[in-house]
N, CA, C and O of each residue as an XYZ file, in Angstrom:
232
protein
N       0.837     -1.186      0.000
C       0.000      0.000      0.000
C       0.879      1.246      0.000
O       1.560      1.287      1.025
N       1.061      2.171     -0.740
C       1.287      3.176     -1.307
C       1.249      4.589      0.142
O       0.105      5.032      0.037
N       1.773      5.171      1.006
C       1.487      5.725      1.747
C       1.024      7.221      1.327
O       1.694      7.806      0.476
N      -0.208      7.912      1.955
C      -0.967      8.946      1.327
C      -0.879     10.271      2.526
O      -0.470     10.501      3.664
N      -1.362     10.722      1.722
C      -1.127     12.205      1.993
C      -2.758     12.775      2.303
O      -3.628     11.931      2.090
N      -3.199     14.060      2.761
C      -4.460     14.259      3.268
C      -4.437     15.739      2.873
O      -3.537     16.434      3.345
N      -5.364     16.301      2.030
C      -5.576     17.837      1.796
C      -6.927     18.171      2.190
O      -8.038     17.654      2.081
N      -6.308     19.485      2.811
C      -8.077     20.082      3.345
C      -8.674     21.209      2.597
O      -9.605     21.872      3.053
N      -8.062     21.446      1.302
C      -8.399     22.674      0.769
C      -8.752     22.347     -0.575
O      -7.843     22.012     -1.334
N      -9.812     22.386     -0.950
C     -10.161     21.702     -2.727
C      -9.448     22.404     -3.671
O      -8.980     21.911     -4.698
N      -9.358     23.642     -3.301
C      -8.235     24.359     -4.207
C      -7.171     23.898     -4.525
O      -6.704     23.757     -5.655
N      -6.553     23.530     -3.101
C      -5.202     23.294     -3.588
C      -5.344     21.791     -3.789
O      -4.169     21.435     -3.883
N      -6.024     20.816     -3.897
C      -6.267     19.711     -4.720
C      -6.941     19.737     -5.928
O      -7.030     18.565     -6.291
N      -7.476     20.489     -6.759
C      -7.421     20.908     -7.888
C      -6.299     21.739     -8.600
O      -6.066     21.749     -9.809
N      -5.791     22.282     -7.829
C      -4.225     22.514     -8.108
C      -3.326     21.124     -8.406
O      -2.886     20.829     -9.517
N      -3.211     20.624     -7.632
C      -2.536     19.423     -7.421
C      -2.498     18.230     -8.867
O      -1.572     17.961     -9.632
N      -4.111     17.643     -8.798
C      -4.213     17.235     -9.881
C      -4.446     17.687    -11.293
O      -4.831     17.185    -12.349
N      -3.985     19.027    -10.784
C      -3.688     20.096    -12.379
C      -2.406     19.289    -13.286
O      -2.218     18.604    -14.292
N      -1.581     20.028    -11.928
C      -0.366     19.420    -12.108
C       0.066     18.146    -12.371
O       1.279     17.950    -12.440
N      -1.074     16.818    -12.604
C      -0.295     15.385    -12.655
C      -0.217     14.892    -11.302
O       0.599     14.015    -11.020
N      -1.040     15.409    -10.392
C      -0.530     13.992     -8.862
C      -1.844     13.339     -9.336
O      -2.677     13.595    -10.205
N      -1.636     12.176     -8.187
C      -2.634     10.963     -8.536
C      -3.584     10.881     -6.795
O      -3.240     10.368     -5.730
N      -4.988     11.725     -7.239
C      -6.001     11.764     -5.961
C      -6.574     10.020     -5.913
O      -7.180      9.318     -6.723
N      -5.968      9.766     -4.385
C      -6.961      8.378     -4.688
C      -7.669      8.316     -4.292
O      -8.177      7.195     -4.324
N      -8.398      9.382     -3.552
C      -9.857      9.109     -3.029
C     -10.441     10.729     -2.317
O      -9.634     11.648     -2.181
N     -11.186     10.809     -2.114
C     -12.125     11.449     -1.065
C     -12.614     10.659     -0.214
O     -12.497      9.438     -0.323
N     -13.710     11.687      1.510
C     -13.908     11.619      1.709
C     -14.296     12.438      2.755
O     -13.570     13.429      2.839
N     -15.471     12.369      3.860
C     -16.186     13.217      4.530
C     -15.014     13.502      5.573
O     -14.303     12.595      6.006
N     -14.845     15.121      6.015
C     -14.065     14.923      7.028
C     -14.768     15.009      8.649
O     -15.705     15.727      8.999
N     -13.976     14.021      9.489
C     -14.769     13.865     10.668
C     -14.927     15.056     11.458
O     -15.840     15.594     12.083
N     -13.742     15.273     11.215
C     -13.906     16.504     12.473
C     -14.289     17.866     12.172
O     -14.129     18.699     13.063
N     -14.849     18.287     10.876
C     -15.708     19.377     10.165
C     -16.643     19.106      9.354
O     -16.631     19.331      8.144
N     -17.604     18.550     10.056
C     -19.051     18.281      9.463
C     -19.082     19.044      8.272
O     -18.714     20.215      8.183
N     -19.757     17.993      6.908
C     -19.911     18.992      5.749
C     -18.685     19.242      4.851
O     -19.008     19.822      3.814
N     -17.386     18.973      4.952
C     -16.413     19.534      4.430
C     -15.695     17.977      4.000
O     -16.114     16.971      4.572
N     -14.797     17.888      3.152
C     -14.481     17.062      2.689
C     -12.828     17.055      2.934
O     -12.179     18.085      3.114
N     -12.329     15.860      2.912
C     -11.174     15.717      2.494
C     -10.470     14.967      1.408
O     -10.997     14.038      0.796
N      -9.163     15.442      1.177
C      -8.920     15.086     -0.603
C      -7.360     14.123     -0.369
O      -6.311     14.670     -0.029
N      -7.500     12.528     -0.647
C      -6.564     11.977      0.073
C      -5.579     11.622     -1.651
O      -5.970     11.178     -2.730
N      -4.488     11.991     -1.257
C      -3.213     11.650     -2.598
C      -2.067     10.468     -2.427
O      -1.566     10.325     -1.312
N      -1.801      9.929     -3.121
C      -0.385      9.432     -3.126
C       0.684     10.089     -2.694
O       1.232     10.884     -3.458
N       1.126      9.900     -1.524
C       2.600     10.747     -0.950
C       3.633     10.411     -1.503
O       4.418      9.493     -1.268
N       3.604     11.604     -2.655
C       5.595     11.471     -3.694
C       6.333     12.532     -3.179
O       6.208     13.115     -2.102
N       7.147     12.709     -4.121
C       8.403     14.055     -4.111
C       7.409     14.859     -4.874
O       7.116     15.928     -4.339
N       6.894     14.618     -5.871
C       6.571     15.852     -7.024
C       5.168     16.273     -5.786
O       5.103     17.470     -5.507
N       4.573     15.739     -5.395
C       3.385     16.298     -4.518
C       3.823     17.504     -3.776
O       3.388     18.647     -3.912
N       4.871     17.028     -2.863
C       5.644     18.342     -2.291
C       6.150     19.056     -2.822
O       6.353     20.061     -2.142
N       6.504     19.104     -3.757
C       7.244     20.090     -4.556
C       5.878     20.869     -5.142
O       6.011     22.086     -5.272
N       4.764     20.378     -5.457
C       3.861     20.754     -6.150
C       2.831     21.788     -4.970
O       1.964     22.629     -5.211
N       3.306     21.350     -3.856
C       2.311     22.221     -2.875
C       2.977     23.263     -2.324
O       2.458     24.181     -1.689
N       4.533     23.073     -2.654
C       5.390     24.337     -2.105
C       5.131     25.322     -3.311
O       5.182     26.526     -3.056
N       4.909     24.993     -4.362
C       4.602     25.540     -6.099
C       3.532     26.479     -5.301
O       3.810     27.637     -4.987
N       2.338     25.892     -5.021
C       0.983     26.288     -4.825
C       0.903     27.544     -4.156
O       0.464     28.620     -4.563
N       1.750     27.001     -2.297
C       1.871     27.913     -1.794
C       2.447     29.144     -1.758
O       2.005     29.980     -0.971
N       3.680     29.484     -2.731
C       4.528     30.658     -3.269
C       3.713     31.002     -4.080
O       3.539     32.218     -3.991
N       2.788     30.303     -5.248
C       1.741     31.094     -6.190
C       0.127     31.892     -5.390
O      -0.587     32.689     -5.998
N      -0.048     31.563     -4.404
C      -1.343     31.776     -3.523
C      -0.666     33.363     -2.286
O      -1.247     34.432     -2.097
N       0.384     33.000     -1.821
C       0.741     33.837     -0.854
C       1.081     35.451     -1.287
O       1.416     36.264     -0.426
């Protein structure tokens, strides 16, 4: 099993799989009723791709 990664912001997981990462799933998040979470494959390019995100957003 492939170890994953957890995003809380749809943005920046539509960012993400802009870029080529691989989302393997959703799902409801527990501890914020209503809101979702966006679960990925944990690579190098993911991180590199969210440090991308965050210098383009800030």
């Amino acid at each position: 099993m492939e170890k994953q990664f957890v995003i809380h912001s749809q943005k920046m997981a539509g960012w993400l799989m802009y870029k080529g990462n691989k989302m393997i799933k959703t799902a409801q998040n527990k501890r914020q009723l209503g809101y979702h979470i966006f679960i990925f494959a944990d690579t190098d390019k993911l991180h590199i791709d969210m440090t991308e995100y965050t210098k383009c957003t800030t």
